[in-house]
The first five atom37 places (N, CA, C, CB, O) and aatype in JSON, in Angstrom:
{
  "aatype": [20, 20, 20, 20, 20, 20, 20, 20, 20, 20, 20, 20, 20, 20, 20, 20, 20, 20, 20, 20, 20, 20, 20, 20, 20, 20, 20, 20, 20, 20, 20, 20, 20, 20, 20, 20, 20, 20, 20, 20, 20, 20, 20, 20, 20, 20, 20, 20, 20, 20, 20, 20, 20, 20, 20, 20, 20, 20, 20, 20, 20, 20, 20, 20, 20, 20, 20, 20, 20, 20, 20, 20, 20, 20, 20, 20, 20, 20, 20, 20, 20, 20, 20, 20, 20, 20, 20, 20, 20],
  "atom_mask": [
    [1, 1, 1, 1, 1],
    [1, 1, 1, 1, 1],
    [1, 1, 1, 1, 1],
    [1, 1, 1, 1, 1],
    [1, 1, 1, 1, 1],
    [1, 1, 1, 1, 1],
    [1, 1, 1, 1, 1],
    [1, 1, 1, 1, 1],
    [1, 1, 1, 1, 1],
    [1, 1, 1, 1, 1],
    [1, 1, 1, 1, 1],
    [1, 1, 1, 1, 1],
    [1, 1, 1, 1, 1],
    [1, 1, 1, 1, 1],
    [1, 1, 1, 1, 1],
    [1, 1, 1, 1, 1],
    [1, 1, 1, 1, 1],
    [1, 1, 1, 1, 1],
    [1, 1, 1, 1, 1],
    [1, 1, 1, 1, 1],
    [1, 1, 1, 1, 1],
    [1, 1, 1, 1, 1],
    [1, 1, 1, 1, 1],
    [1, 1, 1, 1, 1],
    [1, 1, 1, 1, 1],
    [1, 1, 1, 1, 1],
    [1, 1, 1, 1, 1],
    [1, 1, 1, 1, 1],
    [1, 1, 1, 1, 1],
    [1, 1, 1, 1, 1],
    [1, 1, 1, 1, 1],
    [1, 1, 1, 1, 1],
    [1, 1, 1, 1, 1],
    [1, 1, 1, 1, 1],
    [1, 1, 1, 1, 1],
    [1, 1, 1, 1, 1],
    [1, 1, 1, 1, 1],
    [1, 1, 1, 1, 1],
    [1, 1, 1, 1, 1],
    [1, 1, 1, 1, 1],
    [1, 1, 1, 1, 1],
    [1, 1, 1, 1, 1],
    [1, 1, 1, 1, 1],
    [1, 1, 1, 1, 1],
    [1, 1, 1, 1, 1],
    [1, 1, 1, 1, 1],
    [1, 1, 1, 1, 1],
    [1, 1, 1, 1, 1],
    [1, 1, 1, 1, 1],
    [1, 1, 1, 1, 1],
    [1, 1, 1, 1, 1],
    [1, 1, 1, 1, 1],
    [1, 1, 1, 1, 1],
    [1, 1, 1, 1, 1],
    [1, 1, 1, 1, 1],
    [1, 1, 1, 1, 1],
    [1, 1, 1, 1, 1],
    [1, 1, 1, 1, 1],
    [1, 1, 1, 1, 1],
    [1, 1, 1, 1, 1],
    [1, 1, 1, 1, 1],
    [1, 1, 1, 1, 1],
    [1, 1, 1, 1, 1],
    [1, 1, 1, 1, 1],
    [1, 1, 1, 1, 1],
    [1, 1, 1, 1, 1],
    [1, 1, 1, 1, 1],
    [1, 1, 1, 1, 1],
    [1, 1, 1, 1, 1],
    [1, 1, 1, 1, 1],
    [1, 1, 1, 1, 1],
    [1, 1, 1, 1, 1],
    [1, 1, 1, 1, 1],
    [1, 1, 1, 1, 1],
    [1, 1, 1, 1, 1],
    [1, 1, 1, 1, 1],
    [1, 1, 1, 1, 1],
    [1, 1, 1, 1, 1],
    [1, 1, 1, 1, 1],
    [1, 1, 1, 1, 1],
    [1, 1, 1, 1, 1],
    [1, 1, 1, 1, 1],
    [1, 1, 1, 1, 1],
    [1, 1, 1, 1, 1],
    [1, 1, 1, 1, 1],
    [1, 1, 1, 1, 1],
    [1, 1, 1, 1, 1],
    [1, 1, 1, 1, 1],
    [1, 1, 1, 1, 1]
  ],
  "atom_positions": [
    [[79.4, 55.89, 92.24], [77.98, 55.67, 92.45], [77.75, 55.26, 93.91], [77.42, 54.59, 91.48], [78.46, 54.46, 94.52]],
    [[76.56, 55.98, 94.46], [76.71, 55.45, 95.56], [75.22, 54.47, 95.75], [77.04, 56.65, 96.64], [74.16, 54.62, 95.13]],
    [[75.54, 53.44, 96.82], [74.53, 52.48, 96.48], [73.82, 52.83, 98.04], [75.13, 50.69, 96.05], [74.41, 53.18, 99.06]],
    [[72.47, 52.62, 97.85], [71.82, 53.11, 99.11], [71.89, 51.88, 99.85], [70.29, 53.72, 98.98], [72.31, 50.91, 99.22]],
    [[71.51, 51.66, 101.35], [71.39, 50.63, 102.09], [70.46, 49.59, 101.73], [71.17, 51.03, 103.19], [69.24, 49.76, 101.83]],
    [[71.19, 48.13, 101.18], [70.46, 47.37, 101.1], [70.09, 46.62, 102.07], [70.71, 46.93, 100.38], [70.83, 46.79, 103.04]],
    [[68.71, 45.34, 102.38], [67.98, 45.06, 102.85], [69.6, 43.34, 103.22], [66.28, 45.23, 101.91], [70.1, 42.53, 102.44]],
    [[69.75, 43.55, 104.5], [70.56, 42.42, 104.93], [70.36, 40.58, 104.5], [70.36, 42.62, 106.4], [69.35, 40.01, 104.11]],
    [[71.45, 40.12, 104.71], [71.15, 39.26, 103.66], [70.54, 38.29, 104.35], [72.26, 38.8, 102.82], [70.31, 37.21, 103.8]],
    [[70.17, 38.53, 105.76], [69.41, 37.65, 106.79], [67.94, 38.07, 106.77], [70.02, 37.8, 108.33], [67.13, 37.4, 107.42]],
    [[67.53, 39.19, 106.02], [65.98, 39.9, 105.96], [64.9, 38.8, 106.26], [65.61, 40.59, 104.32], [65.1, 37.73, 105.68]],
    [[64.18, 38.84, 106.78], [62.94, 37.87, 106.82], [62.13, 37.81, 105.55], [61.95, 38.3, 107.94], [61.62, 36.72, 105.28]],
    [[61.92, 38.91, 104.66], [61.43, 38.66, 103.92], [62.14, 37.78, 102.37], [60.92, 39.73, 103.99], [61.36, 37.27, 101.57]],
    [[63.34, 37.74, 102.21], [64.09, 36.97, 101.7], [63.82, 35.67, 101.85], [65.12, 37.21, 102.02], [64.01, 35.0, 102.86]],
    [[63.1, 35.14, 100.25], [62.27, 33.73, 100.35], [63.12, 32.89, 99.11], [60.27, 33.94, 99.98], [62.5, 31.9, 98.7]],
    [[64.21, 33.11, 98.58], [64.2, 32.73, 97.2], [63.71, 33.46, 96.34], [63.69, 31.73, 96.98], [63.54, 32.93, 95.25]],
    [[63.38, 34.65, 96.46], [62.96, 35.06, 95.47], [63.53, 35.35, 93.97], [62.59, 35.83, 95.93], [63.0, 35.38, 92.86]],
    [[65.25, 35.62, 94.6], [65.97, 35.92, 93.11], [65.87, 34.66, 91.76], [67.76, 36.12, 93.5], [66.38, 34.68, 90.64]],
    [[64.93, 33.55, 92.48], [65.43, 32.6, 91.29], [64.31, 33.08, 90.28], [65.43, 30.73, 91.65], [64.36, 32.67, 89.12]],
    [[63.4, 33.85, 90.66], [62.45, 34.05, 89.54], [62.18, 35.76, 89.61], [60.93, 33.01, 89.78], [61.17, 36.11, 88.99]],
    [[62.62, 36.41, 90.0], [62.46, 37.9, 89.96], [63.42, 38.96, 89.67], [62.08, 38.22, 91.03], [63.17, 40.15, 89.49]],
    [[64.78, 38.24, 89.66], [66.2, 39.12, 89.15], [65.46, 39.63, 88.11], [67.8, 38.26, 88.63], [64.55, 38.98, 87.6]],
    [[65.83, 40.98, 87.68], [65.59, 41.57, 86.15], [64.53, 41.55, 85.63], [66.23, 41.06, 85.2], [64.43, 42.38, 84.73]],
    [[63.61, 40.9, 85.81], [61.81, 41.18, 85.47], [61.65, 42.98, 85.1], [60.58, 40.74, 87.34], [62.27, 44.01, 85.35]],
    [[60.55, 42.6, 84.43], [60.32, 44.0, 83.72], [58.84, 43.82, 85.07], [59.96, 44.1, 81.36], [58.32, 42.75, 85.38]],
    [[58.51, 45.1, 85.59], [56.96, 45.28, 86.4], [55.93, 46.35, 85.88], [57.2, 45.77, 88.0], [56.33, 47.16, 85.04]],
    [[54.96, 46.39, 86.2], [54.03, 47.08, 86.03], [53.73, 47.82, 86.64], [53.34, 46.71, 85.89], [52.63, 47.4, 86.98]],
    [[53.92, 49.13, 87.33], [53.35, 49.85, 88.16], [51.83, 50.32, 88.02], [54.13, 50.79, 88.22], [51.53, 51.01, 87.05]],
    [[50.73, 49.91, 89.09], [49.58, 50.26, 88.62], [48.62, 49.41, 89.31], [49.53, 50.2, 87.21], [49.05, 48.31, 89.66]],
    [[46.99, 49.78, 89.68], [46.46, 49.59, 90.67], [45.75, 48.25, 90.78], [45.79, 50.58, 90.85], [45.0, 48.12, 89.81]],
    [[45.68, 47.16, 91.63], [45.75, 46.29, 91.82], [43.8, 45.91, 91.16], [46.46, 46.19, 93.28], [42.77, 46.53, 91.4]],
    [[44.02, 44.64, 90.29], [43.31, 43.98, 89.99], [43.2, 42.58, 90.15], [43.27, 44.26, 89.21], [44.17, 42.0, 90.63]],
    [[41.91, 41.77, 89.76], [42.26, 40.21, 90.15], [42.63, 40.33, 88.67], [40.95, 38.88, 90.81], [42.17, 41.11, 87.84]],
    [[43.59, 39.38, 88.53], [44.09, 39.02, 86.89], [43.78, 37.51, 86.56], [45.93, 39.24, 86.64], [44.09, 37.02, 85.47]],
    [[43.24, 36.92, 87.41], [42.84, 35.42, 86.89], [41.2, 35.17, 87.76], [44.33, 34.0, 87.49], [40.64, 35.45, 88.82]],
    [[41.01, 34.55, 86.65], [39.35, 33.89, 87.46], [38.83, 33.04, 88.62], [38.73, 33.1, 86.67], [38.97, 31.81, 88.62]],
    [[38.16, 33.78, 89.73], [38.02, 33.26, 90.29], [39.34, 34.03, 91.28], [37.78, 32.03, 89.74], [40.12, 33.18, 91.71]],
    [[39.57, 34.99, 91.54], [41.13, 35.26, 91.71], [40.55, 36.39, 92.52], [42.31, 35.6, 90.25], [40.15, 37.32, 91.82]],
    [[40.36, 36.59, 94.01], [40.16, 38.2, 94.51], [41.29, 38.53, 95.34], [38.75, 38.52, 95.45], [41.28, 39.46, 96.14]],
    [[42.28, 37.73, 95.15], [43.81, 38.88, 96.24], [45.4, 38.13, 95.71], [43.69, 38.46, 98.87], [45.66, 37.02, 95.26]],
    [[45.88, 38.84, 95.89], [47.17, 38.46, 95.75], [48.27, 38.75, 96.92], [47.54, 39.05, 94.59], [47.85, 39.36, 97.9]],
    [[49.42, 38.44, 96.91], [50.45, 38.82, 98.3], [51.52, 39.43, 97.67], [51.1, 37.47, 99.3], [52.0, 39.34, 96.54]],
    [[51.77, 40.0, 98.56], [53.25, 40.69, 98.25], [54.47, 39.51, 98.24], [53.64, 41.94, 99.58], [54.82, 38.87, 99.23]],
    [[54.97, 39.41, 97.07], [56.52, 38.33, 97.04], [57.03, 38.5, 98.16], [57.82, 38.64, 95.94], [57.25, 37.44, 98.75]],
    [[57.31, 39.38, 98.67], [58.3, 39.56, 100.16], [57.77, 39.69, 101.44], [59.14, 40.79, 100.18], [58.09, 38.92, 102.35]],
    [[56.83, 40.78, 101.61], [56.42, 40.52, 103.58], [55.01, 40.01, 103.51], [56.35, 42.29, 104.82], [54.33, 40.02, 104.53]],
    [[54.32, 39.4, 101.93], [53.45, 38.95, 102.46], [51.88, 39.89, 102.43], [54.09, 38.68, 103.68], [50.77, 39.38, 102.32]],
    [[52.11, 41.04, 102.54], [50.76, 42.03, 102.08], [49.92, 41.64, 101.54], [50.85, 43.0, 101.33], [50.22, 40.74, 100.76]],
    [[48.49, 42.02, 101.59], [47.51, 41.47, 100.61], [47.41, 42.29, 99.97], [46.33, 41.02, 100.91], [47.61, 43.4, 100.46]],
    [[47.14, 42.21, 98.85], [46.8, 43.05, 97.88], [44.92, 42.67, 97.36], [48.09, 42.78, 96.61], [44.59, 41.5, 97.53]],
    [[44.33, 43.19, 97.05], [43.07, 43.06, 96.97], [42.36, 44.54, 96.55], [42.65, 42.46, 98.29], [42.89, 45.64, 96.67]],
    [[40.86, 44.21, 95.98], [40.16, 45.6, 95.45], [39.38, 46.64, 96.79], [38.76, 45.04, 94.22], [38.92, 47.79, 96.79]],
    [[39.54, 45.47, 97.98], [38.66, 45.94, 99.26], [40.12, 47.15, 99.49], [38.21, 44.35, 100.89], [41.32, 47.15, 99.26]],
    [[38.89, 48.24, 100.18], [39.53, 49.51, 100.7], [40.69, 49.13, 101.73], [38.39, 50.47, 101.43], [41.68, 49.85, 101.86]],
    [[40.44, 47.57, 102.69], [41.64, 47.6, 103.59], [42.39, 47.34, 103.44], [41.79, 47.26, 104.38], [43.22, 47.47, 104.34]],
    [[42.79, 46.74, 102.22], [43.8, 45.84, 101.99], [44.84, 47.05, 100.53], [42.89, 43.95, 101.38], [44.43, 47.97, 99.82]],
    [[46.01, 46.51, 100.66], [46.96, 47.36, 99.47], [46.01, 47.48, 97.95], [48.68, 46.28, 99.07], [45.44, 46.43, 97.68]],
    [[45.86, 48.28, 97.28], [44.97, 48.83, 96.26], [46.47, 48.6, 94.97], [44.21, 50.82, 96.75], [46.44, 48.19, 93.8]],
    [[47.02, 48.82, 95.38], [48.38, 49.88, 94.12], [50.1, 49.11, 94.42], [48.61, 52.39, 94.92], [50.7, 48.93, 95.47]],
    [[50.45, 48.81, 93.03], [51.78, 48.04, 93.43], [52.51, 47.57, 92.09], [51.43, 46.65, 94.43], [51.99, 48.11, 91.11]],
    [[53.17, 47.04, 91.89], [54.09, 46.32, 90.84], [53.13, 44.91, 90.61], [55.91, 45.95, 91.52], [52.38, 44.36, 91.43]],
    [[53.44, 44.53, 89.2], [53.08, 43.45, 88.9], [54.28, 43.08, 87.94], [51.68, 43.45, 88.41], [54.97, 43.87, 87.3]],
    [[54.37, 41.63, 87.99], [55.15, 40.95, 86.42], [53.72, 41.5, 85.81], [55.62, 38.67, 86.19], [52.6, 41.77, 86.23]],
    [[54.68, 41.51, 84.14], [54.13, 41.24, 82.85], [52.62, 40.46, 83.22], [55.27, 40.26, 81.9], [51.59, 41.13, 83.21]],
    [[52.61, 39.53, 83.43], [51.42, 38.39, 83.42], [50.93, 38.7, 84.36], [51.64, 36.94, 83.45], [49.91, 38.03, 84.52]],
    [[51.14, 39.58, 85.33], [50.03, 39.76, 86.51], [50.07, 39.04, 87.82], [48.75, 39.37, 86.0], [49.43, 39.33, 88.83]],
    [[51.03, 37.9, 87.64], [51.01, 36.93, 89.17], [51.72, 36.9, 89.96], [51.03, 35.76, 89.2], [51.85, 36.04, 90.83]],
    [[52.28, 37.79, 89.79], [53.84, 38.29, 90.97], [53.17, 39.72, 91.28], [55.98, 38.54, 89.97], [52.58, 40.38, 90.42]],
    [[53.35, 40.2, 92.82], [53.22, 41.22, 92.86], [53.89, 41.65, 94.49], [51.83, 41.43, 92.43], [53.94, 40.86, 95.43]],
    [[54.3, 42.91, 94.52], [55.09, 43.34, 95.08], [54.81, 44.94, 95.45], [56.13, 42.98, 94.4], [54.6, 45.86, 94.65]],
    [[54.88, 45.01, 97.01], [54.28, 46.35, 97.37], [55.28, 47.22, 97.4], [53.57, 46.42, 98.63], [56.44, 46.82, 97.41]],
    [[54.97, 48.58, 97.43], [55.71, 49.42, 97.38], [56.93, 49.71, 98.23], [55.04, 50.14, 97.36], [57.89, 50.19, 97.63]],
    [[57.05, 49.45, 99.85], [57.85, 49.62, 100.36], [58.69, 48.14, 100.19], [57.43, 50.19, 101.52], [59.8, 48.22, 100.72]],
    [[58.45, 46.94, 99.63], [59.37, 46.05, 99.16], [59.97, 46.83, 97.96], [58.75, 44.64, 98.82], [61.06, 47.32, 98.25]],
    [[59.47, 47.15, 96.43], [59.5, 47.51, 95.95], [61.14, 48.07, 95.7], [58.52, 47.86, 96.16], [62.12, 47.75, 95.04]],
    [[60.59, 49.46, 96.97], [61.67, 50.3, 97.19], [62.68, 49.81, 97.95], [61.3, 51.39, 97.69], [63.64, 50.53, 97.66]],
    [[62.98, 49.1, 98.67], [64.25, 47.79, 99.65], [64.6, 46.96, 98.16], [63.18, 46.19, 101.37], [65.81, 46.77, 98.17]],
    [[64.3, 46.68, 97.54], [65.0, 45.3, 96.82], [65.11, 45.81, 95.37], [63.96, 43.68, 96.89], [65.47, 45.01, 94.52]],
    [[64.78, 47.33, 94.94], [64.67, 47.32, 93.58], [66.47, 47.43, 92.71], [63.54, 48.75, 93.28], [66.99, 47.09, 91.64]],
    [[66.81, 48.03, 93.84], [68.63, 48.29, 93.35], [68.91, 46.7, 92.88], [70.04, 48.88, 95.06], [69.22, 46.24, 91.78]],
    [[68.64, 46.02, 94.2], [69.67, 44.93, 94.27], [68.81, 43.78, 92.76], [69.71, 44.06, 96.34], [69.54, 43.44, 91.82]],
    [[67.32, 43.37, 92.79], [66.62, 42.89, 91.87], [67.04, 43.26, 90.36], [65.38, 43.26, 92.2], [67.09, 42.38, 89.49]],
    [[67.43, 44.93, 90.05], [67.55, 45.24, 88.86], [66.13, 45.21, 88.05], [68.55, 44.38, 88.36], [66.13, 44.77, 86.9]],
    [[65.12, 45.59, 88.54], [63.98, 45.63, 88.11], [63.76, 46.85, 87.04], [63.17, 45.65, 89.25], [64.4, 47.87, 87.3]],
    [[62.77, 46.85, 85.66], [62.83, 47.5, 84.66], [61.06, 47.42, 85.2], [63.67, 46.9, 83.13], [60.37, 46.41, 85.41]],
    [[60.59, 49.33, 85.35], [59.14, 48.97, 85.27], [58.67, 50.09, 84.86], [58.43, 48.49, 86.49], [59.34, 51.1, 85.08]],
    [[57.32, 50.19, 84.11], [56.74, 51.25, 83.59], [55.28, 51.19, 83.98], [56.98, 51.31, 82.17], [54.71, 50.3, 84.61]],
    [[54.8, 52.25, 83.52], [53.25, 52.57, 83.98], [52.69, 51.79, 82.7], [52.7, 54.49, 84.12], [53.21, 51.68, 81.58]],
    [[51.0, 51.08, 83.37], [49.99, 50.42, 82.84], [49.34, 51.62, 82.33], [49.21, 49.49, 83.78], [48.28, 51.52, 81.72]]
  ]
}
C-alpha cells in the first residue's frame, strides 16, 4: 500500500486535534448554523470560516453533532492519517 504524503509532524495547523478527532465518523455536506444563535464555524485545522455568506467556505465535513468542522483541503491532508469514516447528508 502506498501511503500518500502526509502533513509533517511540525504542520502549523496541528492543534491537538487527535485527542478528539481520530476515527470520527463526518458528514460531508453544505454548511449550516447547527446551534442557536450560531452563524459560523472554523475549520479544526487552518482555521477557515465556514458560514452561509457567499465569502466565506459554504461546503465541508461535519462530526455527527455538527460542531466540528473541517474544510476540504484539511480534509484531504489529514484524512489517511485521522482514519476518518464519512458519508453524504
Amino acid at each position: 500500500m502506498i501511503k500518500k504524503n502526509l502533513p509533517p509532524e511540525d504542520d502549523w495547523r496541528r492543534q491537538g486535534q487527535e485527542k478528539y478527532l481520530i476515527g470520527i465518523k463526518l458528514l460531508r455536506h453544505n454548511y449550516y448554523p447547527s446551534y442557536k444563535n450560531w452563524d459560523h464555524d472554523h475549520c479544526e485545522f487552518c482555521g477557515e470560516k465556514f458560514s452561509i455568506d457567499k465569502a466565506d467556505l459554504n461546503f465541508g465535513y461535519s462530526s455527527l453533532d455538527f460542531y466540528n468542522w473541517i474544510c476540504e483541503p484539511c480534509f484531504n491532508d489529514f484524512n489517511e492519517e485521522f482514519k476518518w469514516e464519512t458519508e453524504e447528508e
